[in-house]
N, CA, C and O of each residue as an XYZ file, in Angstrom:
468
protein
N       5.486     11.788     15.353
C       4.131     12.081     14.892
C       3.164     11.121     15.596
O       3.436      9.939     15.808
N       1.889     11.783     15.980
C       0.817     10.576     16.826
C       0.683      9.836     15.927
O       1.200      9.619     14.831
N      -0.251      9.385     16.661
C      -0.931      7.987     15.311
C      -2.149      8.306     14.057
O      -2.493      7.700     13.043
N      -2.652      9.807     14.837
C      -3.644     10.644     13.960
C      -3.519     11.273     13.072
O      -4.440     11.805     12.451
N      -2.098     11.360     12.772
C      -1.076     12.251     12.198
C      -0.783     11.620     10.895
O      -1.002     12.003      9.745
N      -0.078     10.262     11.501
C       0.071      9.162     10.234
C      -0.885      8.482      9.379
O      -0.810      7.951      8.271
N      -2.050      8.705     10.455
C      -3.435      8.189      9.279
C      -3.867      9.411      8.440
O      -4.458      9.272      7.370
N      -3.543     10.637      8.977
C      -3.950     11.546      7.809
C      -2.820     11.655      6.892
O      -3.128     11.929      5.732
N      -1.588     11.504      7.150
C      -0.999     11.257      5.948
C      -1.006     10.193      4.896
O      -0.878     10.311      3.677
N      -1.165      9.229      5.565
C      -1.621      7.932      5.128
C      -2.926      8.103      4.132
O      -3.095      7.409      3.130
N      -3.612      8.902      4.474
C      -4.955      8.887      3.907
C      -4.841     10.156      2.456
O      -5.580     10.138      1.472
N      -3.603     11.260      2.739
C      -3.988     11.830      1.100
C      -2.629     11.006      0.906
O      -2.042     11.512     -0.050
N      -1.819      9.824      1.489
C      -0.789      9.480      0.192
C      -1.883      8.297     -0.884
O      -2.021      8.292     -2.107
N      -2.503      7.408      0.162
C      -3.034      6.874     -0.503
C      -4.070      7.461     -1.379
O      -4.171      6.738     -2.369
N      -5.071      8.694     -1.451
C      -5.512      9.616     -2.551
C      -4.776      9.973     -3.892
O      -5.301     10.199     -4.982
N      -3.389      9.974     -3.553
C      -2.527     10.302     -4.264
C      -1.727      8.707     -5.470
O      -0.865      8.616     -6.344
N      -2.512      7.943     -4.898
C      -1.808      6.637     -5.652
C      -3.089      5.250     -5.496
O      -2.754      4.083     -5.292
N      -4.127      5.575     -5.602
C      -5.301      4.831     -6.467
C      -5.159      3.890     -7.498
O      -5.797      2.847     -7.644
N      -3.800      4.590     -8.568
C      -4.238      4.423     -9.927
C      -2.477      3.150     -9.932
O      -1.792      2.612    -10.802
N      -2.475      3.207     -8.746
C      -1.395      2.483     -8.545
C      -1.751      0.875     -7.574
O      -2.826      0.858     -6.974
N      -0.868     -0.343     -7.475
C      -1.308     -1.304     -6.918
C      -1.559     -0.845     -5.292
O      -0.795      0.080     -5.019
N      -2.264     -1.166     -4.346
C      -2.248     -0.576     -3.312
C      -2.102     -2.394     -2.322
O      -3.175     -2.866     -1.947
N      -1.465     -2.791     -2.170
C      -1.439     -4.462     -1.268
C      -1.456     -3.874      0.237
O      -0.912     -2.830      0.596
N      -2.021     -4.559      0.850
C      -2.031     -4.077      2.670
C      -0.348     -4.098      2.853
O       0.158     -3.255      3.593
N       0.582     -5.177      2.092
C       1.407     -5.450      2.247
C       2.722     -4.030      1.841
O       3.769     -3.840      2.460
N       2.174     -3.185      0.571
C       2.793     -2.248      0.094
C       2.500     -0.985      0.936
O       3.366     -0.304      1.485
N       1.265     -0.776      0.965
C       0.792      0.379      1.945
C       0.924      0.294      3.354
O       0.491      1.184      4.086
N       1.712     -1.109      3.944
C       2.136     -0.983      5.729
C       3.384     -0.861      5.237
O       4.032     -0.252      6.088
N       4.192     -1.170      4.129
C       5.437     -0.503      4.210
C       6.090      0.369      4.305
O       7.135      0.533      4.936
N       5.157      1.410      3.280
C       5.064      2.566      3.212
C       4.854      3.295      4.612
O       5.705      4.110      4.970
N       3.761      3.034      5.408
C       3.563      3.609      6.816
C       4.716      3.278      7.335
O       5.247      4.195      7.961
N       5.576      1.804      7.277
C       6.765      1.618      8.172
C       6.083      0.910      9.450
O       6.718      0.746     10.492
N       4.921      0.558      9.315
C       4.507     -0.777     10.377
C       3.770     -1.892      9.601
O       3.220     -1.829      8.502
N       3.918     -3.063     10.568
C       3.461     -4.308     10.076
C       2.204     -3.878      9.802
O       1.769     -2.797     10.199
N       1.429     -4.862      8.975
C      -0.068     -4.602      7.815
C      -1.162     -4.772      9.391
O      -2.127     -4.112      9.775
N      -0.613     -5.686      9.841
C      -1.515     -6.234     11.209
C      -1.695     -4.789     11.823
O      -2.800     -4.261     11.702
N      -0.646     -4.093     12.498
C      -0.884     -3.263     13.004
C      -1.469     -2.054     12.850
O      -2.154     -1.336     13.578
N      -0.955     -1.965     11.490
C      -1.414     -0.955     10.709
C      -2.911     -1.018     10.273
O      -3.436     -0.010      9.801
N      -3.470     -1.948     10.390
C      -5.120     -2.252      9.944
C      -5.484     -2.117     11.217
O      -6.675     -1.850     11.383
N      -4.683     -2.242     12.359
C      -5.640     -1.906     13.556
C      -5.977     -0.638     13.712
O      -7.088     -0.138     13.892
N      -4.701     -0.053     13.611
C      -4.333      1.788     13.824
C      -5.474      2.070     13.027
O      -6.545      2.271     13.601
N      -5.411      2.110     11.904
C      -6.295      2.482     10.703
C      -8.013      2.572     10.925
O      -8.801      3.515     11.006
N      -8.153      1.069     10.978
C      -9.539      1.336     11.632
C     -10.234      1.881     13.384
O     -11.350      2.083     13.862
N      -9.271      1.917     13.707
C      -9.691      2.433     14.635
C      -9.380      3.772     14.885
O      -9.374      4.112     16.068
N      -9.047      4.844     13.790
C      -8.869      6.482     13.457
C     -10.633      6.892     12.613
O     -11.495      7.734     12.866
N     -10.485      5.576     11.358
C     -11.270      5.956     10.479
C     -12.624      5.309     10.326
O     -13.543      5.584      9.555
N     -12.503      4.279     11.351
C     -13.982      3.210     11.239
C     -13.993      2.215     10.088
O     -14.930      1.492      9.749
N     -12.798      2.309      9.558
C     -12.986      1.335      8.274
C     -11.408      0.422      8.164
O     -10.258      0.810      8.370
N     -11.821     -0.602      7.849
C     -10.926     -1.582      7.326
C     -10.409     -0.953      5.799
O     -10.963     -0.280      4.930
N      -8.918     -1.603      5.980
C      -8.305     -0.750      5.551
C      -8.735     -0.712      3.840
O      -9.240      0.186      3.166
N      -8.227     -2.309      3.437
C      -8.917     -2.608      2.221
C     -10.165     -2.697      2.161
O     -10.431     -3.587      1.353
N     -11.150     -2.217      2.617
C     -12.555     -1.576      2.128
C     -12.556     -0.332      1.765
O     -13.270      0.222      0.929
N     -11.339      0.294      2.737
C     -11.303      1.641      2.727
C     -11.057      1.792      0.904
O     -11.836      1.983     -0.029
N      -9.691      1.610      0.997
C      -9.141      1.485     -0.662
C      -9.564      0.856     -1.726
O      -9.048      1.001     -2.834
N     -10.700     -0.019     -1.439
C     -11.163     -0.477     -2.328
C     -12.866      0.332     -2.893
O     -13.441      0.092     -3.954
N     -13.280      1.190     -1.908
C     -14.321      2.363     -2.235
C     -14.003      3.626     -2.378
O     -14.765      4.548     -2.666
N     -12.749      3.671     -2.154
C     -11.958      4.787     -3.338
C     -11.553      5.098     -4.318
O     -11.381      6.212     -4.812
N     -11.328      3.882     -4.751
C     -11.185      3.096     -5.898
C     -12.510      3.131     -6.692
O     -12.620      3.806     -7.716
N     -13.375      2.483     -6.256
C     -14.431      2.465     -7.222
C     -15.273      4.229     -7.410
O     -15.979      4.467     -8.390
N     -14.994      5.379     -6.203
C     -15.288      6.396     -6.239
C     -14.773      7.059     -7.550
O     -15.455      7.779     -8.279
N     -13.298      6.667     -7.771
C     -12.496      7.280     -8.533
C     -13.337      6.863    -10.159
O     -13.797      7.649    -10.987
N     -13.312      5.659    -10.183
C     -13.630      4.911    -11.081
C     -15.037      5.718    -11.849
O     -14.996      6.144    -13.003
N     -16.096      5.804    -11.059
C     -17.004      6.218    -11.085
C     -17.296      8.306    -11.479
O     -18.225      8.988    -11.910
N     -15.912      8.552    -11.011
C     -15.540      9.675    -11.517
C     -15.344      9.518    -12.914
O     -16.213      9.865    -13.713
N     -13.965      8.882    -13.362
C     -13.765      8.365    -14.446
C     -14.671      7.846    -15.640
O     -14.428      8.224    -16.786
N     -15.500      7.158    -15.422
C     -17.066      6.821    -16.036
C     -17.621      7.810    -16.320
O     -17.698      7.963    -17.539
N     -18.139      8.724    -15.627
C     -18.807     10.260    -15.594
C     -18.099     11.172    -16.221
O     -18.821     12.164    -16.127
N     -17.231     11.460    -16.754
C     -16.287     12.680    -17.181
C     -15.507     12.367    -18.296
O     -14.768     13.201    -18.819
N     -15.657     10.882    -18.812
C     -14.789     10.093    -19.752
C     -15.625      9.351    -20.908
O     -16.790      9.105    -20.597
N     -15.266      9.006    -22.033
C     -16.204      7.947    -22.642
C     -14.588      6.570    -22.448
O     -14.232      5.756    -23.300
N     -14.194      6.719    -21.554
C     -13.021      5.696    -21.512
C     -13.825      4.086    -21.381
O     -14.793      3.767    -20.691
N     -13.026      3.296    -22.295
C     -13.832      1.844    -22.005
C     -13.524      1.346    -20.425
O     -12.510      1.408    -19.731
N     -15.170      0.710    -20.135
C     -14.973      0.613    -18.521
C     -14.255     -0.477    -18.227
O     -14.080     -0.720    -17.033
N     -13.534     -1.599    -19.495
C     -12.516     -2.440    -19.311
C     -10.958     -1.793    -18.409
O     -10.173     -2.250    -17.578
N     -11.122     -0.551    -19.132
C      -9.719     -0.095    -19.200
C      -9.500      0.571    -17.775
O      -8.441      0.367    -17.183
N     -10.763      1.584    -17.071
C     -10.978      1.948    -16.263
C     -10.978      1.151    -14.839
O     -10.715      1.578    -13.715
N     -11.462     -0.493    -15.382
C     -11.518     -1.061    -13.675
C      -9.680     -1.768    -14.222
O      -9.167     -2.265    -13.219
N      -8.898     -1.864    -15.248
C      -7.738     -2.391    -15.547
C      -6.504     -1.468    -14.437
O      -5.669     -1.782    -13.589
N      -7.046     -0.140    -15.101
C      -5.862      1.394    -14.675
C      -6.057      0.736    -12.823
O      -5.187      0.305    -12.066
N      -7.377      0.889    -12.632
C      -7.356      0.908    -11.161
C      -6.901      0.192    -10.139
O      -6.784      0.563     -8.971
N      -6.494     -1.472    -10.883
C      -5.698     -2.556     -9.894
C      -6.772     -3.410     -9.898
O      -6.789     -4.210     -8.963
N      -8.243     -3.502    -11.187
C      -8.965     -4.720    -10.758
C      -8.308     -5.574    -11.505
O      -7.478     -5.285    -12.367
N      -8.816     -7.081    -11.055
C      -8.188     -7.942    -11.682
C      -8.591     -8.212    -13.429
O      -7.991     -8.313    -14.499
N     -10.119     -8.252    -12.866
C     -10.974     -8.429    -14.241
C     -12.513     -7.648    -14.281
O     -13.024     -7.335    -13.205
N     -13.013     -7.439    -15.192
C     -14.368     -6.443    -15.451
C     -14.771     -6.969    -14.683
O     -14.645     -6.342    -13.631
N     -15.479     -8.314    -14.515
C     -15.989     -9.069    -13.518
C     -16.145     -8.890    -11.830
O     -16.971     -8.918    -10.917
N     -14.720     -8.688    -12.130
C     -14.739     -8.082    -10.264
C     -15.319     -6.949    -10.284
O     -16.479     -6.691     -9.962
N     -14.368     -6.141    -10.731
C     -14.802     -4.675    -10.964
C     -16.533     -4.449    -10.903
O     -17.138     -3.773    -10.071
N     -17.125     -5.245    -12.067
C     -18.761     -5.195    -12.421
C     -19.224     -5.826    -10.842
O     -20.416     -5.579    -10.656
N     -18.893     -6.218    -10.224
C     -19.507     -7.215     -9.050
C     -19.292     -5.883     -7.705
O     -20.226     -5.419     -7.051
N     -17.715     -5.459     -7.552
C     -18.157     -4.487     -6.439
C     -18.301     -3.015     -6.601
O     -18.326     -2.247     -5.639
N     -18.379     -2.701     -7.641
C     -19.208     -1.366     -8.276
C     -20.483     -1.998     -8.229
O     -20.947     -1.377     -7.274
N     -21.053     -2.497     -8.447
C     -22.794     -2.602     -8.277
C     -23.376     -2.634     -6.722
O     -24.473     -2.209     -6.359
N     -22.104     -3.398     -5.700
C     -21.929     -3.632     -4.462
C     -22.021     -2.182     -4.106
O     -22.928     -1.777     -3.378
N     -21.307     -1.562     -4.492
C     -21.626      0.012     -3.734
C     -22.182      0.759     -4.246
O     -22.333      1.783     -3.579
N     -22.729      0.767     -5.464
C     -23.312      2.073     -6.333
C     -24.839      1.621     -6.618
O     -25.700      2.445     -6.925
N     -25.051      0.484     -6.512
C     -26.665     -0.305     -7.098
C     -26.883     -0.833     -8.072
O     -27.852     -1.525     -8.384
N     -25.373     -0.350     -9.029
C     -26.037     -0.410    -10.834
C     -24.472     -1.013    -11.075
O     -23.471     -0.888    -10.370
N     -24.680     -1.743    -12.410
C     -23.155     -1.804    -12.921
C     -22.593     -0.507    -13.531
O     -23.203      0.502    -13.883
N     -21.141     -0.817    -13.571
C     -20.840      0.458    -14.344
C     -21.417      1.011    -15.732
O     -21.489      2.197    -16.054
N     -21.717      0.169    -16.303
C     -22.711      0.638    -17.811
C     -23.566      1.539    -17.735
O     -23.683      2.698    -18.133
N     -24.403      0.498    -16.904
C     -26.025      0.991    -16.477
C     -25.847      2.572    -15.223
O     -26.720      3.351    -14.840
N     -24.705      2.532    -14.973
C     -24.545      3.878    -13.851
C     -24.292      4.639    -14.897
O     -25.230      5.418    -15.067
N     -23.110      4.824    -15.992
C     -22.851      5.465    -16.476
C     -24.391      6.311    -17.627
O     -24.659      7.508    -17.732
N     -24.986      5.283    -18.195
C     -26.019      5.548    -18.729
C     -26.874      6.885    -17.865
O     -26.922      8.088    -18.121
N     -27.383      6.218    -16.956
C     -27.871      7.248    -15.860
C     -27.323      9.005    -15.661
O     -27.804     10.100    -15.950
N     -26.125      8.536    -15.040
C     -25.815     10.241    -15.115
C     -25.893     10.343    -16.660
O     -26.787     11.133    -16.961
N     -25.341      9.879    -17.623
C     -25.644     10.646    -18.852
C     -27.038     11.263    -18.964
O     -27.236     12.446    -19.240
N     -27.914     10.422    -18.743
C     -29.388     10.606    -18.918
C     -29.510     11.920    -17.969
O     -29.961     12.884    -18.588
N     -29.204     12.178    -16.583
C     -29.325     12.945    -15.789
C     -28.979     14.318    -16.069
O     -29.656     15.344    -16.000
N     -27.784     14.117    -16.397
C     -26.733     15.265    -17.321
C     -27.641     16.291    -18.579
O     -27.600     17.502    -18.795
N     -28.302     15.355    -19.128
C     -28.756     15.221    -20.608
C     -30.379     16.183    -20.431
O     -30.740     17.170    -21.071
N     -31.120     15.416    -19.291
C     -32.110     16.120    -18.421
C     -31.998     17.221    -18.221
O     -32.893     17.928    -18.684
N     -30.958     17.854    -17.509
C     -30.787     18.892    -16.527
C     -30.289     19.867    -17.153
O     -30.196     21.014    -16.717
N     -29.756     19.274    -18.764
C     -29.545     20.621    -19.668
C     -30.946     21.326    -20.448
O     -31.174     22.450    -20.896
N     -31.718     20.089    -20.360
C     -32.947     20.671    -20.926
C     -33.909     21.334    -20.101
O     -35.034     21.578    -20.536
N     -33.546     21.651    -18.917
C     -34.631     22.266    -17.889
C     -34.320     23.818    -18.256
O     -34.938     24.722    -17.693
């Protein structure tokens, strides 16, 4: 298989296991090459480092989860492999603008709006 081959598999296994620990160290095993190499391959298919990659999929998911759930957002950045709310609250705001509270509030509000039109 090329190398374009293995990053698209690479890319729905890791879709497929989010909710699982993802270590550069577990996910180059899985590919069957060293993490080094494998972060080269990687970004240079997809433009992204690898753990940025997985770590804004993560919070995508998350952010799904928030939106579709009244699940506590403790439990939500817990399921996902953060360490603590803290982190979690620090790079969810990093990519979304808002903490998870204050995001979640929003689409509710949005949601809530758009039924009354």
């Amino acid at each position: 298989m090329d190398q374009a081959g293995i990053i698209r598999d690479l890319l729905s296994w890791l879709e497929g296991h989010l909710d699982q620990p993802l270590s550069l160290d577990n996910v180059a095993a899985k590919a069957g090459y060293s993490k080094w190499h494998l972060q080269r391959m990687f970004k240079e298919h997809t433009g992204y480092p690898l753990g940025e990659y997985i770590r804004s999929q993560k919070l995508k998911k998350s952010a799904d989860r928030l939106t579709t759930s009244n699940e506590p957002i403790l439990n939500v950045a817990i399921s996902l492999g953060f360490d603590s709310q803290q982190s979690f609250n620090r790079s969810f705001k990093r990519q979304f603008g808002k903490a998870p509270g204050a995001w979640r509030r929003s689409v509710v509000q949005q949601h809530s709006k758009s039924l009354q039109s």
